[in-house]
C-alpha positions as CSV (number, residue, x, y, z in Angstrom):
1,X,0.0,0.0,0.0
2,X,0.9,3.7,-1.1
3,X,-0.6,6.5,0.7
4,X,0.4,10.3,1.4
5,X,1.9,11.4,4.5
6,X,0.3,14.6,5.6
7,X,0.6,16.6,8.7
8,X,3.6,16.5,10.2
9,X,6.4,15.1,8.0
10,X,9.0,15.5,10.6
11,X,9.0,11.5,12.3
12,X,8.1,10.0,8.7
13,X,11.4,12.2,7.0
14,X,13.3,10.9,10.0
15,X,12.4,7.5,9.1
16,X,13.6,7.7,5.2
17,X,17.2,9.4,6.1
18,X,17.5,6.3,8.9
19,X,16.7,3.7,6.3
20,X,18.7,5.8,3.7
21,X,21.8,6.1,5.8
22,X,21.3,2.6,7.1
23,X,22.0,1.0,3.1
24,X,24.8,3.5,2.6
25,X,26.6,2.9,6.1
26,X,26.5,-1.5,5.0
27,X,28.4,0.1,1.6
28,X,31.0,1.3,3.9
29,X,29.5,5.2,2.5
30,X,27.2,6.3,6.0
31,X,26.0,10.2,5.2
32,X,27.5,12.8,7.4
33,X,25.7,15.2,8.6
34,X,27.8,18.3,9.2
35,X,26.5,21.8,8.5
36,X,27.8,24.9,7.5
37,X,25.7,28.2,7.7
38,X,26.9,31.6,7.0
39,X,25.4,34.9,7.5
40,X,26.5,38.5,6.0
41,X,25.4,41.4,8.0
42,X,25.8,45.0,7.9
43,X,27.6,46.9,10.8
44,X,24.5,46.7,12.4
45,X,23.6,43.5,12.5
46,X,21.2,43.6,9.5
47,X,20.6,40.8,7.3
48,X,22.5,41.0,4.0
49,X,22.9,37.0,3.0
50,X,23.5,33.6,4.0
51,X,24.9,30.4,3.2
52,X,23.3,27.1,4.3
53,X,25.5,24.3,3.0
54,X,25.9,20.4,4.1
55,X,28.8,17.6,4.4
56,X,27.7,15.0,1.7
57,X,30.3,11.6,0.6
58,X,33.2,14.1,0.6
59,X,31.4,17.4,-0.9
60,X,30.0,20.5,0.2
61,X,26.9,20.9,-0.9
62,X,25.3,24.4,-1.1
63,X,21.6,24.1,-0.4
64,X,20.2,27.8,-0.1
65,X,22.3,30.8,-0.7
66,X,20.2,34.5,-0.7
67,X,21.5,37.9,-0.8
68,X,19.3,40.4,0.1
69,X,18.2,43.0,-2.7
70,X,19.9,45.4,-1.4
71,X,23.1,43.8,-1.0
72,X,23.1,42.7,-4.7
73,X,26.1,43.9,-6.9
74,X,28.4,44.3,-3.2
75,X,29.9,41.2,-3.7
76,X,28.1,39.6,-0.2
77,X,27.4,36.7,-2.4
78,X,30.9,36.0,-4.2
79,X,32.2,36.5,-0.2
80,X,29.8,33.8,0.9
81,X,30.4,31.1,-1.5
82,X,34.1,32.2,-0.4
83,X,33.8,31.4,2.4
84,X,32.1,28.0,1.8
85,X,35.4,26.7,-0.6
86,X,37.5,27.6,2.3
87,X,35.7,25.8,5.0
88,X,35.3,23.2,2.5
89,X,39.2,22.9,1.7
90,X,39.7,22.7,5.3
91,X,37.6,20.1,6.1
92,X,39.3,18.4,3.3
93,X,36.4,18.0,1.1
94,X,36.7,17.0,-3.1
95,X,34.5,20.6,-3.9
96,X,31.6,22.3,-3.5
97,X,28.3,22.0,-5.8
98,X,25.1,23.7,-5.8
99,X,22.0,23.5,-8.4
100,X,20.0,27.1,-9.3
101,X,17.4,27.6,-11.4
102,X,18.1,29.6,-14.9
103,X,16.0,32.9,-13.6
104,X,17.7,32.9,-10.3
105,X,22.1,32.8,-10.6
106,X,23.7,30.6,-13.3
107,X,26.1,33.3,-14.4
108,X,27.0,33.9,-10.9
109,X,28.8,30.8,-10.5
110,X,30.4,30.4,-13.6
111,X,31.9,34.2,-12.8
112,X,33.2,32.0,-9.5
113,X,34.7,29.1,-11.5
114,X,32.2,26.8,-11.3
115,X,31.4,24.5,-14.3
116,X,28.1,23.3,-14.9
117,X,27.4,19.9,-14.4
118,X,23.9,19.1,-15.5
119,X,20.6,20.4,-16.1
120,X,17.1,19.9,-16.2
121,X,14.8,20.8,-19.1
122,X,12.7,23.5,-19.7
123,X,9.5,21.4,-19.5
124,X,5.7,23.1,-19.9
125,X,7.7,26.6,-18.7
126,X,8.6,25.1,-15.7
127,X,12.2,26.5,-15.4
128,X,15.5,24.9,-16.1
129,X,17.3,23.6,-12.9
130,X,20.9,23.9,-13.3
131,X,23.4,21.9,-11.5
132,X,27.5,23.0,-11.2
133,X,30.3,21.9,-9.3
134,X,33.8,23.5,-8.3
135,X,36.3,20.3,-8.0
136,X,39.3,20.6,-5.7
137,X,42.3,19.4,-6.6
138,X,44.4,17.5,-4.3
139,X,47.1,20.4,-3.4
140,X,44.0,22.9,-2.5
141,X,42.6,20.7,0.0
142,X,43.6,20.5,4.1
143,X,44.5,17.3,4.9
């Protein structure tokens, strides 16, 4: 039997990520789970951007990154993903990757040196999803 899960999601989740982690940990793979969140703020404490990334088999992976719209064009994003490469260098990580949609930032990251990697299509207008990576290579990484 299929059904929907409604309500809240939280235990159910929970029980997908155990079962999930479970199969990859046998494979001798387990899934970390290691955050890294970054905020940008003005001198007085104001919101300007953030970084939410997560540990995953060896890459950073950059989940949400916003900059506020009037932050835009200061360069609070290029400091944030930045930021992210180094922490990800120093936890010794292969690179950092990250998926956008084609109305939100593609050309941001390939002004940071990241390649693109795959994408989805343009299907009934929904938008393209775009993914792209930035690979370390062995002498930028802390070991």
């Amino acid at each position: 039997m299929i059904e929907p899960v409604t309500g809240d999601t939280g235990a159910f989740v929970s029980e997908v990520l155990e079962t999930l982690d479970e199969a990859a940990r046998a494979l001798g793979k387990p899934f970390e789970e290691d955050g890294v969140n970054l905020r940008a703020s003005d001198g007085d404490g104001g919101f300007l951007g953030g970084l939410n990334a997560e540990t995953l088999q060896g890459w950073l992976y950059v989940k949400f990154l916003a900059v506020s719209q009037q932050a835009r064009s200061l360069g609070v994003g290029r400091k944030l993903i930045e930021e992210a490469e180094a922490e990800a260098r120093r936890r010794g990580l292969a690179g950092v990757y990250v998926d956008t949609f084609d109305f939100q930032a593609p050309g941001f990251y390939v002004k940071c040196g990241y390649a693109e990697i795959g994408r989805l299509p343009t299907v009934g207008g929904r938008p393209q999803r775009i993914w792209f990576s930035k690979n370390f290579d062995a002498t930028e990484i802390d070991q």
